[in-house]
Biopython code that builds the backbone (N, CA, C, O; Angstrom):
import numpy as np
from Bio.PDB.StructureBuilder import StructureBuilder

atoms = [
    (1, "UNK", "N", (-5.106, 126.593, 127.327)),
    (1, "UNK", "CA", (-4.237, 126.203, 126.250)),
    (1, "UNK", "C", (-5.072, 125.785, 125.049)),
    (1, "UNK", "O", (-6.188, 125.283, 125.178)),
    (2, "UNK", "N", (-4.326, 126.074, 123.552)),
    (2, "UNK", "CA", (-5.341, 125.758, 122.480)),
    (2, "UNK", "C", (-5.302, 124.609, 122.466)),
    (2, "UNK", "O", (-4.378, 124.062, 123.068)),
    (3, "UNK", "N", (-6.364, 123.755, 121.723)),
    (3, "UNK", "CA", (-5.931, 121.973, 121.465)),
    (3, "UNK", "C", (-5.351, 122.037, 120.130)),
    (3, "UNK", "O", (-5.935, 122.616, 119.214)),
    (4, "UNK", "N", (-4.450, 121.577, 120.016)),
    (4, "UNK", "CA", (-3.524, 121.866, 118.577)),
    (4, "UNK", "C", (-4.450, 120.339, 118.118)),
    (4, "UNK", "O", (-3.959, 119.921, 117.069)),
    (5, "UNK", "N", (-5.327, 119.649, 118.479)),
    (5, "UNK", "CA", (-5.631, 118.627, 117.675)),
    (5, "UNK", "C", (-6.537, 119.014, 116.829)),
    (5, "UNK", "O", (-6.547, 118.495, 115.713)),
    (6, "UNK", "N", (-7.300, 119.806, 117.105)),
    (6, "UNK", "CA", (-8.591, 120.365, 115.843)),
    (6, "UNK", "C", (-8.362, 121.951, 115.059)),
    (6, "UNK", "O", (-9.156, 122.748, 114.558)),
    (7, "UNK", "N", (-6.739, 121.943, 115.252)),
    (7, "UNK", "CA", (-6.267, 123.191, 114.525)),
    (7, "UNK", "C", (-5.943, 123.033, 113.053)),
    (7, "UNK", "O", (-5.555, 121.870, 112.940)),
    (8, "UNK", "N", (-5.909, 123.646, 111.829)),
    (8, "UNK", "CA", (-5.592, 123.433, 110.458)),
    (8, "UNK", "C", (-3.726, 123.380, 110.381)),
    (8, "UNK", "O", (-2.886, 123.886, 111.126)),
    (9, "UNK", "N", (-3.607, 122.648, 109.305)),
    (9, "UNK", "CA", (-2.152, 123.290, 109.191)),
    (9, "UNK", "C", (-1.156, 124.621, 109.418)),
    (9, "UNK", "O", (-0.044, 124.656, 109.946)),
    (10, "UNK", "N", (-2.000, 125.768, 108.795)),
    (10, "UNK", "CA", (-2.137, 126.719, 108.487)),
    (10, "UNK", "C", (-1.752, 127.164, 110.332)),
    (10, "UNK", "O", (-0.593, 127.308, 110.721)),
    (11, "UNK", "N", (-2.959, 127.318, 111.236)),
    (11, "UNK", "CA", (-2.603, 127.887, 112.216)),
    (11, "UNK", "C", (-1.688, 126.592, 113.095)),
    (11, "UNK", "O", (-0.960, 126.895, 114.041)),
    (12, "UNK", "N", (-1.797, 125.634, 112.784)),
    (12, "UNK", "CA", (-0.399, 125.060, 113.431)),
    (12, "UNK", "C", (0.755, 125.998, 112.899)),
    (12, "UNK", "O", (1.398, 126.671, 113.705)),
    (13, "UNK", "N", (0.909, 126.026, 112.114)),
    (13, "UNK", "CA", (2.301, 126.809, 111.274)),
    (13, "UNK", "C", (2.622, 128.264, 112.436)),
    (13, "UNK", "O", (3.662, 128.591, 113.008)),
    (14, "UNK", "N", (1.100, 128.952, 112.447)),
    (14, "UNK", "CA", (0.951, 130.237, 113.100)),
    (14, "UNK", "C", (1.696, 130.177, 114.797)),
    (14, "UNK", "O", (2.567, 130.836, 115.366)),
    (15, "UNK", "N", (0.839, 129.051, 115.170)),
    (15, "UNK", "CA", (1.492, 128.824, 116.260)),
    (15, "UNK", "C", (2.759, 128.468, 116.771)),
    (15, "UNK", "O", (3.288, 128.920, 117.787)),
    (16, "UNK", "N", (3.194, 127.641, 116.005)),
    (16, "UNK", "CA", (5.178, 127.363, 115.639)),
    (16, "UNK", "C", (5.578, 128.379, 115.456)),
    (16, "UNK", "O", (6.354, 128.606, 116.384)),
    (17, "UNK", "N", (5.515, 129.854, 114.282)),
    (17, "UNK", "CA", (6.259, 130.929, 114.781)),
    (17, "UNK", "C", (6.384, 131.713, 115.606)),
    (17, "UNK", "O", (7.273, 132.528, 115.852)),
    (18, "UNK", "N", (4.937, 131.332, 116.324)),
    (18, "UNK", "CA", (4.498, 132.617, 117.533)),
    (18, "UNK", "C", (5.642, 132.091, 118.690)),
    (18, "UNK", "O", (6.488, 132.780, 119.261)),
    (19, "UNK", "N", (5.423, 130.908, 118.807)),
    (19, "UNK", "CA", (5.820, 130.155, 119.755)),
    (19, "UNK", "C", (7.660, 129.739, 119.798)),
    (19, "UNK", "O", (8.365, 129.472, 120.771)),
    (20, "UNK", "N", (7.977, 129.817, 118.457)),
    (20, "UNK", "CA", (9.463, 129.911, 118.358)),
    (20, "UNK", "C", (10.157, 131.114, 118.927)),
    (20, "UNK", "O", (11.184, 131.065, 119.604)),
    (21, "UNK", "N", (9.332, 132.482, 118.502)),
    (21, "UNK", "CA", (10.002, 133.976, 119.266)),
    (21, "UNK", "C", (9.579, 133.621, 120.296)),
    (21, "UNK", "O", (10.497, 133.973, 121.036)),
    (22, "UNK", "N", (8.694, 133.076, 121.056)),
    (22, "UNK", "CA", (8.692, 133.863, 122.858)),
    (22, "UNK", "C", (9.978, 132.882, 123.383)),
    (22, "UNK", "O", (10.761, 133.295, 124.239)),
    (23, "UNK", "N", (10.105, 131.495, 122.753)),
    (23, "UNK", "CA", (11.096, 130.528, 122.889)),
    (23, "UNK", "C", (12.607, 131.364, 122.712)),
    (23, "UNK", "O", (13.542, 131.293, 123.509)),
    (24, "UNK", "N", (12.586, 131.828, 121.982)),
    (24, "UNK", "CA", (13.735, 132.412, 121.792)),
    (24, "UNK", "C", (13.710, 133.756, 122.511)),
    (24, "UNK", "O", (14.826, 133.972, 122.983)),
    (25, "UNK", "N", (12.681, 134.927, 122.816)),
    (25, "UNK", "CA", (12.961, 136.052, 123.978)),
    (25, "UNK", "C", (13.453, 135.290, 125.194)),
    (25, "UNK", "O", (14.316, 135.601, 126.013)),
    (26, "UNK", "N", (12.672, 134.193, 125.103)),
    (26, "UNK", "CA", (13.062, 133.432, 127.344)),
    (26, "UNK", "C", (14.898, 133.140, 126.860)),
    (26, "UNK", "O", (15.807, 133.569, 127.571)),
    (27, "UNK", "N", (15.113, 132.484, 125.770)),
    (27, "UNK", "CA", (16.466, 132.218, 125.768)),
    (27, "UNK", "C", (17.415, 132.701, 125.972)),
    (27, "UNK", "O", (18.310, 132.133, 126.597)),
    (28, "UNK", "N", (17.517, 133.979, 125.476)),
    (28, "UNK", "CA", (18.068, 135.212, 125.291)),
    (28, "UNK", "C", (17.975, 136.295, 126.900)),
    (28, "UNK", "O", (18.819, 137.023, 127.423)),
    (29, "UNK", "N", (16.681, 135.984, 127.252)),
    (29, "UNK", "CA", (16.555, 136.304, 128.834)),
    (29, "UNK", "C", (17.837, 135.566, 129.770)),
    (29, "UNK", "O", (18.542, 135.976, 130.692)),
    (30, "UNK", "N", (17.727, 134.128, 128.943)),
    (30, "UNK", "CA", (18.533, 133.253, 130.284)),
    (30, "UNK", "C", (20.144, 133.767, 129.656)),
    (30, "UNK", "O", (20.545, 132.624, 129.436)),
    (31, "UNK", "N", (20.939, 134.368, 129.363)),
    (31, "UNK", "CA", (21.839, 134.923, 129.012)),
    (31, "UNK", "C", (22.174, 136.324, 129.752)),
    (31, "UNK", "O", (23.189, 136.695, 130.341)),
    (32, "UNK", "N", (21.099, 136.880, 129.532)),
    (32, "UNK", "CA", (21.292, 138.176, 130.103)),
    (32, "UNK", "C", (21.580, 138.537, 131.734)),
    (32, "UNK", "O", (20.875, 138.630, 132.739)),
    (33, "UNK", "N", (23.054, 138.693, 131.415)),
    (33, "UNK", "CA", (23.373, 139.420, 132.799)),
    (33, "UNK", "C", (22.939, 140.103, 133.630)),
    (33, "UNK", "O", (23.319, 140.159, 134.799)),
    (34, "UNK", "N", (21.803, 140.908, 132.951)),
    (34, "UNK", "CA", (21.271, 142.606, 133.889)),
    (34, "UNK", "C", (20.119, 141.550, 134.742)),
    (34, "UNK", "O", (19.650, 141.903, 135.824)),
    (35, "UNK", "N", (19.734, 140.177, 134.067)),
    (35, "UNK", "CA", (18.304, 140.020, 135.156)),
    (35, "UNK", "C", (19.470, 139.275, 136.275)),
    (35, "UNK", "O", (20.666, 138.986, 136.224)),
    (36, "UNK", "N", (18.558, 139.180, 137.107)),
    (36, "UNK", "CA", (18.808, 138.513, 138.331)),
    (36, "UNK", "C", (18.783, 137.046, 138.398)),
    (36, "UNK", "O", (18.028, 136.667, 137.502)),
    (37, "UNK", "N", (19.221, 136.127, 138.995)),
    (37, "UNK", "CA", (19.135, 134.680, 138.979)),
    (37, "UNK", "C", (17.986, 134.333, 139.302)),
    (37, "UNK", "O", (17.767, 133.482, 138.440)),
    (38, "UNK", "N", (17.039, 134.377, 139.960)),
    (38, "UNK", "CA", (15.530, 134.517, 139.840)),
    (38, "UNK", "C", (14.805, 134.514, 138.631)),
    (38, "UNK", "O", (13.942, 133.732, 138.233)),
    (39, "UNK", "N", (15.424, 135.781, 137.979)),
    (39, "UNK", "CA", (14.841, 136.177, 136.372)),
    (39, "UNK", "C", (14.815, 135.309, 135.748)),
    (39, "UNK", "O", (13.866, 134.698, 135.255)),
    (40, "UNK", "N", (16.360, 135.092, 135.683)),
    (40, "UNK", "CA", (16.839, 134.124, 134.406)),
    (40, "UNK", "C", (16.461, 132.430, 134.988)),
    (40, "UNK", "O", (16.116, 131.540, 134.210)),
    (41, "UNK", "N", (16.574, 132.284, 136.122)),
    (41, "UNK", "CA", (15.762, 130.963, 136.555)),
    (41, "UNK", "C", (14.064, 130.993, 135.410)),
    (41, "UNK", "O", (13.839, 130.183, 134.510)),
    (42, "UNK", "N", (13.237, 132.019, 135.780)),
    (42, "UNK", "CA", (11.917, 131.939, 135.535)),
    (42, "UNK", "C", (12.201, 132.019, 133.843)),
    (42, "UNK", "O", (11.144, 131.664, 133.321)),
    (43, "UNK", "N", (13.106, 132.311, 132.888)),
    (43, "UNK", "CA", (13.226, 132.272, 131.793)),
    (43, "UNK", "C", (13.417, 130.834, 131.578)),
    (43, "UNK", "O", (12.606, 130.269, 130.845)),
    (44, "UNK", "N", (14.401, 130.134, 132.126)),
    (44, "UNK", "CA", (14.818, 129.096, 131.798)),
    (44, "UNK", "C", (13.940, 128.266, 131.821)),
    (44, "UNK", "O", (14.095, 127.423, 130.937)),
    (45, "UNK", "N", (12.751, 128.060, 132.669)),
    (45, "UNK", "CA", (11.703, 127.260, 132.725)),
    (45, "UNK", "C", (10.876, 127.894, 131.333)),
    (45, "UNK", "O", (10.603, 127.261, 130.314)),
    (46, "UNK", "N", (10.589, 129.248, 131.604)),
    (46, "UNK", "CA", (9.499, 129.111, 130.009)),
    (46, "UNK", "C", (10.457, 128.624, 128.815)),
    (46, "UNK", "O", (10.061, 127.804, 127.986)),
    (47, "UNK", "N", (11.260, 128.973, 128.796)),
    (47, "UNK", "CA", (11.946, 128.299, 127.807)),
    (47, "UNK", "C", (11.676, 126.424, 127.344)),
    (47, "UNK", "O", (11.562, 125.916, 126.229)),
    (48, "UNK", "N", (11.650, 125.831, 128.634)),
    (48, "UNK", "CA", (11.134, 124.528, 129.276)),
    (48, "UNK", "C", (9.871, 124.220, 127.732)),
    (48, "UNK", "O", (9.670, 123.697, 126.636)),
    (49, "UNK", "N", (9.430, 124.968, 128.721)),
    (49, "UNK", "CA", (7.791, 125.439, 128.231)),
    (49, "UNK", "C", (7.634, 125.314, 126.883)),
    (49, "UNK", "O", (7.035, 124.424, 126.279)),
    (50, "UNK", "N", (8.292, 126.393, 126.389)),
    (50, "UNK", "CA", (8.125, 126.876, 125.090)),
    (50, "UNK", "C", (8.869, 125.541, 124.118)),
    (50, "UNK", "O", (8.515, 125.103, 123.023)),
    (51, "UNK", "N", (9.589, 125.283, 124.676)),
    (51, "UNK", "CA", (10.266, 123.462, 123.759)),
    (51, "UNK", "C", (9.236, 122.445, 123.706)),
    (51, "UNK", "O", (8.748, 121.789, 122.787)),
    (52, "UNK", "N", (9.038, 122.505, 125.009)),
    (52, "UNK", "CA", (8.215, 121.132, 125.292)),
    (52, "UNK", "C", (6.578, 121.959, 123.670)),
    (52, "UNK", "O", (6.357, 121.354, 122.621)),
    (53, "UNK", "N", (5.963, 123.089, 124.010)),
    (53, "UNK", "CA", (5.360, 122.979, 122.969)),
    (53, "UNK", "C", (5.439, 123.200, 121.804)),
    (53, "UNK", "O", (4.444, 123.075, 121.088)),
    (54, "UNK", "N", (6.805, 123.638, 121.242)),
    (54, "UNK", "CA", (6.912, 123.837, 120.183)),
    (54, "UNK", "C", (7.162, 122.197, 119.581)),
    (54, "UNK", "O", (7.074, 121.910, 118.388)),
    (55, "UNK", "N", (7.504, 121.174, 120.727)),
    (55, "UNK", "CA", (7.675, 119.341, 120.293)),
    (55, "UNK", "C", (6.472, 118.981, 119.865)),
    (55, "UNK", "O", (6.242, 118.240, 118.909)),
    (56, "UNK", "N", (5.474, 119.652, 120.772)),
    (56, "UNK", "CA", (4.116, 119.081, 120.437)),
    (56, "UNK", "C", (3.306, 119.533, 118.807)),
    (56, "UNK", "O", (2.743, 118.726, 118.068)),
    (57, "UNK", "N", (3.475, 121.192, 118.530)),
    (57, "UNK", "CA", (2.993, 121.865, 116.888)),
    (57, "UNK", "C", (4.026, 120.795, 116.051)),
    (57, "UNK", "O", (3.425, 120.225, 115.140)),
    (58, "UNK", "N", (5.297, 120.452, 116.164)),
    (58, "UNK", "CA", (5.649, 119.804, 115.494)),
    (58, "UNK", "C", (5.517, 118.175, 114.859)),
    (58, "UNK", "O", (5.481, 117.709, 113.720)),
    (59, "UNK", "N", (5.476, 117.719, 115.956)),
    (59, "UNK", "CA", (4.348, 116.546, 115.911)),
    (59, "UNK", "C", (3.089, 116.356, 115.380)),
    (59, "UNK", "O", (2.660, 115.629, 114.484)),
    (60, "UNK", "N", (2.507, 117.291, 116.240)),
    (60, "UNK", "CA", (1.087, 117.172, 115.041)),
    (60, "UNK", "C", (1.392, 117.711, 113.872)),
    (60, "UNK", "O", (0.704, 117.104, 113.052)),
    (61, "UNK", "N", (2.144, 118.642, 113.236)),
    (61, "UNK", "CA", (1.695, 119.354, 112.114)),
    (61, "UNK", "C", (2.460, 117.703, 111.008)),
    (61, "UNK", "O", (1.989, 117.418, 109.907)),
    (62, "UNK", "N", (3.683, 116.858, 111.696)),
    (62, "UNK", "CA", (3.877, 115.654, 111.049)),
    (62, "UNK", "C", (2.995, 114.594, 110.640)),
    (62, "UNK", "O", (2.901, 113.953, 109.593)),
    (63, "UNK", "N", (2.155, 114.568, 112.112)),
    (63, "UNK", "CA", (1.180, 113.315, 111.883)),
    (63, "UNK", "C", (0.059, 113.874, 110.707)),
    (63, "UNK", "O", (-0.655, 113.165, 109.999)),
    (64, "UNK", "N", (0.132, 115.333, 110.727)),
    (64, "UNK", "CA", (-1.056, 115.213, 109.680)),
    (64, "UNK", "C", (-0.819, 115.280, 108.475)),
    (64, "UNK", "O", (-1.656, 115.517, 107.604)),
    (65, "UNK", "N", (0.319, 115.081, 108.319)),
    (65, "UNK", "CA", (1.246, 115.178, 106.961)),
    (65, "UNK", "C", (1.939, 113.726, 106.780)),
    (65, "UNK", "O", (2.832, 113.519, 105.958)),
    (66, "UNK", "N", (1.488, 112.892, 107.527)),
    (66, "UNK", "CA", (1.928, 111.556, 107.406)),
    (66, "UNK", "C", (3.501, 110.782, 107.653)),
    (66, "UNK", "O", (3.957, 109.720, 107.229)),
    (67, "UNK", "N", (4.061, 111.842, 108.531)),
    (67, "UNK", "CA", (5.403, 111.652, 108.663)),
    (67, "UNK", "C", (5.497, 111.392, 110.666)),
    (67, "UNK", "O", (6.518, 111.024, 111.246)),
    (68, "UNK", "N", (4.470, 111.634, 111.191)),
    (68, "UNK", "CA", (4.597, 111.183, 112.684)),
    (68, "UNK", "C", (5.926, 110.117, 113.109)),
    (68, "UNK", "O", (6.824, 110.347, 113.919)),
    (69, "UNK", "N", (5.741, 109.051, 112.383)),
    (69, "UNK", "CA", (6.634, 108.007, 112.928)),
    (69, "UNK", "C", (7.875, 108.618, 112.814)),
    (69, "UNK", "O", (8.708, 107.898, 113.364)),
    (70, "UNK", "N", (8.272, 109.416, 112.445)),
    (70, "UNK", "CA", (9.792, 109.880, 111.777)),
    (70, "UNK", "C", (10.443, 111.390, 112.613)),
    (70, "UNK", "O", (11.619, 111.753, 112.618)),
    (71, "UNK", "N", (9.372, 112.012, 113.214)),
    (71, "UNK", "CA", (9.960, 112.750, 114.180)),
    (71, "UNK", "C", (10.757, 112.445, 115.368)),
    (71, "UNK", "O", (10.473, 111.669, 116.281)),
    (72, "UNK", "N", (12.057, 113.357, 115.181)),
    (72, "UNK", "CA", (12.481, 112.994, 116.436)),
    (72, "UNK", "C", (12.900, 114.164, 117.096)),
    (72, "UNK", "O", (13.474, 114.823, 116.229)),
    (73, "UNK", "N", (12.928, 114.867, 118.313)),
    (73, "UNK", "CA", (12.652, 116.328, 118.820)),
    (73, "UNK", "C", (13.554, 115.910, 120.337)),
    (73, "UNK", "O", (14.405, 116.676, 120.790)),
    (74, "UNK", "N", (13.345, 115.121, 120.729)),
    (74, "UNK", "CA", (13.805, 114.882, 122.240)),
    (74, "UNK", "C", (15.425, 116.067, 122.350)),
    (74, "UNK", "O", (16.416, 116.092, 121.620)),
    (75, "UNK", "N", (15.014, 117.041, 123.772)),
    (75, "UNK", "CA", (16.028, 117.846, 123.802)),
    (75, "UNK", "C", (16.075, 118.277, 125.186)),
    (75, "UNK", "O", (15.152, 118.211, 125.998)),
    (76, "UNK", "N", (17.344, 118.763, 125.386)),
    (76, "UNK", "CA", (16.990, 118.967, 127.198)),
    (76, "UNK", "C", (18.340, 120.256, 127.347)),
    (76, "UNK", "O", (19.515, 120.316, 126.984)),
    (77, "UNK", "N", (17.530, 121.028, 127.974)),
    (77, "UNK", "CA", (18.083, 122.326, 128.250)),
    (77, "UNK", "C", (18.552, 121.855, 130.209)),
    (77, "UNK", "O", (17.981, 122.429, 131.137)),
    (78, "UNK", "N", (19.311, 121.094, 130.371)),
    (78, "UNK", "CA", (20.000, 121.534, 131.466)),
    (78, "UNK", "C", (20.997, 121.881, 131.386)),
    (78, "UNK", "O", (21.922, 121.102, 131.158)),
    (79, "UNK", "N", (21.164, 123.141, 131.541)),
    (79, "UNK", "CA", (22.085, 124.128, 131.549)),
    (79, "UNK", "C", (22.573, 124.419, 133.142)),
    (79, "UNK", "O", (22.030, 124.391, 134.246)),
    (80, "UNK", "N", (24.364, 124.812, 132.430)),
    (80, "UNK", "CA", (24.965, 124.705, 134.397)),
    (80, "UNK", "C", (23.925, 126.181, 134.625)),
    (80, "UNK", "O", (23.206, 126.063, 135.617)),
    (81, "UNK", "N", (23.841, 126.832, 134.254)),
    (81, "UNK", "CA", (23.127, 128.016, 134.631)),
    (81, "UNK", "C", (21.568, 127.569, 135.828)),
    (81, "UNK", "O", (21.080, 128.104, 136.823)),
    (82, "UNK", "N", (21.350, 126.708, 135.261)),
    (82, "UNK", "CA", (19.664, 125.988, 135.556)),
    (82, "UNK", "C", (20.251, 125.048, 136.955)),
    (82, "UNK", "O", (19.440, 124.985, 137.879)),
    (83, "UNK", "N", (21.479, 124.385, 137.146)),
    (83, "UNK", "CA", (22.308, 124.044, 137.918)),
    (83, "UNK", "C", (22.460, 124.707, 138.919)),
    (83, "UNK", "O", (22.069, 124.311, 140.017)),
    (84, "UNK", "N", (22.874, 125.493, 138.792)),
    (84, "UNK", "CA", (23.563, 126.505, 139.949)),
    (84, "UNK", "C", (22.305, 127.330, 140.342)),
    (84, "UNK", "O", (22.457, 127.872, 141.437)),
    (85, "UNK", "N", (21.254, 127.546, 139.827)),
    (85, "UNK", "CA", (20.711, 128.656, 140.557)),
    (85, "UNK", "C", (19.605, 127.588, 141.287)),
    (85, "UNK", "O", (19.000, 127.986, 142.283)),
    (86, "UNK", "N", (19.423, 126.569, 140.896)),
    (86, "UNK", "CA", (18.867, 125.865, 141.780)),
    (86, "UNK", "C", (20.037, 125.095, 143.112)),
    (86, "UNK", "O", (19.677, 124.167, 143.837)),
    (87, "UNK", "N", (20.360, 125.247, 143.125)),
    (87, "UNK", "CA", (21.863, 124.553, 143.951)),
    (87, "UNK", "C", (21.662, 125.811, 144.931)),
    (87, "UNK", "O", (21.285, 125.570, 146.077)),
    (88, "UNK", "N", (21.927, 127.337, 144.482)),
    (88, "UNK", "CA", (21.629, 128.296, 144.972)),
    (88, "UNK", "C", (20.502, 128.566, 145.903)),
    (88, "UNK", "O", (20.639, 129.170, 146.966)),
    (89, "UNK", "N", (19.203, 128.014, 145.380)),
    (89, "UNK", "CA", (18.154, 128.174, 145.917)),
    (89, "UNK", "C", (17.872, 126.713, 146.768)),
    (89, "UNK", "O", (16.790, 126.430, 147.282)),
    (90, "UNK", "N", (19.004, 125.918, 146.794)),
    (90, "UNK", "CA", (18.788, 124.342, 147.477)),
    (90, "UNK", "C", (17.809, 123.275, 147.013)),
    (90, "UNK", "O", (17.452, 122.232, 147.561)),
    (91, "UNK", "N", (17.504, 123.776, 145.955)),
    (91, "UNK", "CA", (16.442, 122.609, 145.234)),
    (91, "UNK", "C", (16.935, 121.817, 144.520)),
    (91, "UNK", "O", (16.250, 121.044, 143.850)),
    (92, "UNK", "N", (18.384, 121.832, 144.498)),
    (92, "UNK", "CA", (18.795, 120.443, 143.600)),
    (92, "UNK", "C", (18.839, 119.161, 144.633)),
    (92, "UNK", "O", (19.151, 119.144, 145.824)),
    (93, "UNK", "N", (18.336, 117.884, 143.592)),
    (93, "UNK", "CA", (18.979, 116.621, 144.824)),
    (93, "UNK", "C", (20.051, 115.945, 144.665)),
    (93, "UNK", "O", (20.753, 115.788, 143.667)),
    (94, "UNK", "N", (20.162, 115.441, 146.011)),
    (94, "UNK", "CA", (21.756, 115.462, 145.717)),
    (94, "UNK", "C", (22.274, 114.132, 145.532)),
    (94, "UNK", "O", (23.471, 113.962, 145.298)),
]
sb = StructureBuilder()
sb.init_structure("model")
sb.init_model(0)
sb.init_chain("A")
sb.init_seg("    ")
for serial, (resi, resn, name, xyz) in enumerate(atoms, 1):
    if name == "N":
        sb.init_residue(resn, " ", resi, " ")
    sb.init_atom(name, np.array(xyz, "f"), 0.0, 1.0, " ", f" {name:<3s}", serial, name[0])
structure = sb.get_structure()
């Protein structure tokens, strides 16, 4: 993984758009009917993924712009979809 701490603005920025489309292909995965619940399980986690770092480019690209204290990002994708296919697969607790 890159260290977004010794990155410029510039490729922070790079990385926020790169990182917004694959965020948004997994999303769009977890929708799609044709994959399998498996599929769209393994989407739903990069999706996970792809939030949790798109919280982090955003953060830093604040703190270095002097606005850190003022972000607020907290978000949570549990979706009944993310529900059920773990329920499915018995990994929810109960």
């Amino acid at each position: 993984m890159i260290d977004i701490g010794i990155r410029t603005p510039a490729e922070l920025i790079d990385l926020l758009i790169t990182n917004n489309i694959h965020c948004y292909m997994a999303q769009d995965n977890i929708m799609d009917k044709n994959l399998s619940d498996e599929e769209r399980f393994k989407a739903s986690q990069k999706a996970h993924e792809y939030n949790n770092r798109r919280n982090q480019l955003i953060r830093r690209l604040d703190e270095m712009m002097g606005y850190g204290e003022f972000t607020q990002l907290e978000k949570s994708y549990n979706s009944q979809f993310e529900k059920q296919v773990k329920t499915k697969m018995g990994e929810v607790e109960k």
